[in-house]
N, C-alpha and C positions, 0 to 999 in steps of 0.2 A: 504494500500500500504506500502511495506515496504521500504521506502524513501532511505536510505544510501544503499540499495541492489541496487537499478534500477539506484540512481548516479553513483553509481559504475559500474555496466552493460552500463550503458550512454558511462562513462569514457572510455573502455574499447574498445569502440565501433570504430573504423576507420573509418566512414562513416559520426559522428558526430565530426567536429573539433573544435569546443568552449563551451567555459564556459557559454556564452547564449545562444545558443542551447541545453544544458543540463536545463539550469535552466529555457527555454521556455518548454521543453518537458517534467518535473517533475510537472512546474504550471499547463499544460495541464492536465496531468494525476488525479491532486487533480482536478482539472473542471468535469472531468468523474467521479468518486467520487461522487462528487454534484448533476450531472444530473443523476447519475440511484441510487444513495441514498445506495450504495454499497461497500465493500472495493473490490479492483481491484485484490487484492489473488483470492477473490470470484468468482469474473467473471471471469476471466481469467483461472481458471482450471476446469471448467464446459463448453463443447461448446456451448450445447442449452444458457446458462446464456450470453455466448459471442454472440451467436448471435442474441439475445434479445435488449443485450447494443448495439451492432451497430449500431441496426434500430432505437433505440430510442435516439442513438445523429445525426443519420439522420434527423429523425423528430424534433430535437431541432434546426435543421437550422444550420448543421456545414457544410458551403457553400463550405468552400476552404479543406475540408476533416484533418485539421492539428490536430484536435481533435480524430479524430477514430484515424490517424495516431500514435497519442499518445498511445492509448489503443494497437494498433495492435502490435505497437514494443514491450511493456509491454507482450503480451502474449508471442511473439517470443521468449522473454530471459526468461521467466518462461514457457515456455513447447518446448523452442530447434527446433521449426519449428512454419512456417508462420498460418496465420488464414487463410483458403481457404475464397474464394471469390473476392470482388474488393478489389482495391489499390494494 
């Protein structure tokens, strides 16, 4: 992940308005990381590899989805539209 990119796409963002909300959603992003053993460039510019990771932080029990939601804004600002599907 390139950390100072996606602070900055955070930053940038009107829809997120604090600095814990940035720094909740960059910890998230390094959690994704962890559970599919990936860097998030990775996944994120391949869709089968995106849609791989979803299922598999599904299946690691992300109850309240804040985790995909990590990944999925992550794809948004590095491929300029949404990841089809939920959320």
């Amino acid at each position: 992940m390139r950390k100072d990119w996606y602070k900055q796409q955070l930053e940038n963002d009107s829809q997120i308005t604090s600095q814990k909300a940035i720094a909740s959603r960059i910890s998230k992003a390094n959690k994704v990381e962890k559970i599919i053993g990936s860097d998030l460039d990775v996944i994120v510019a391949d869709d089968q590899r995106m849609a791989k990771a979803v299922q598999k932080i599904k299946d690691f029990g992300d109850y309240h989805g804040s985790i995909e939601n990590a990944l999925r804004k992550y794809y948004f600002y590095f491929n300029g539209k949404k990841f089809p599907g939920s959320r």
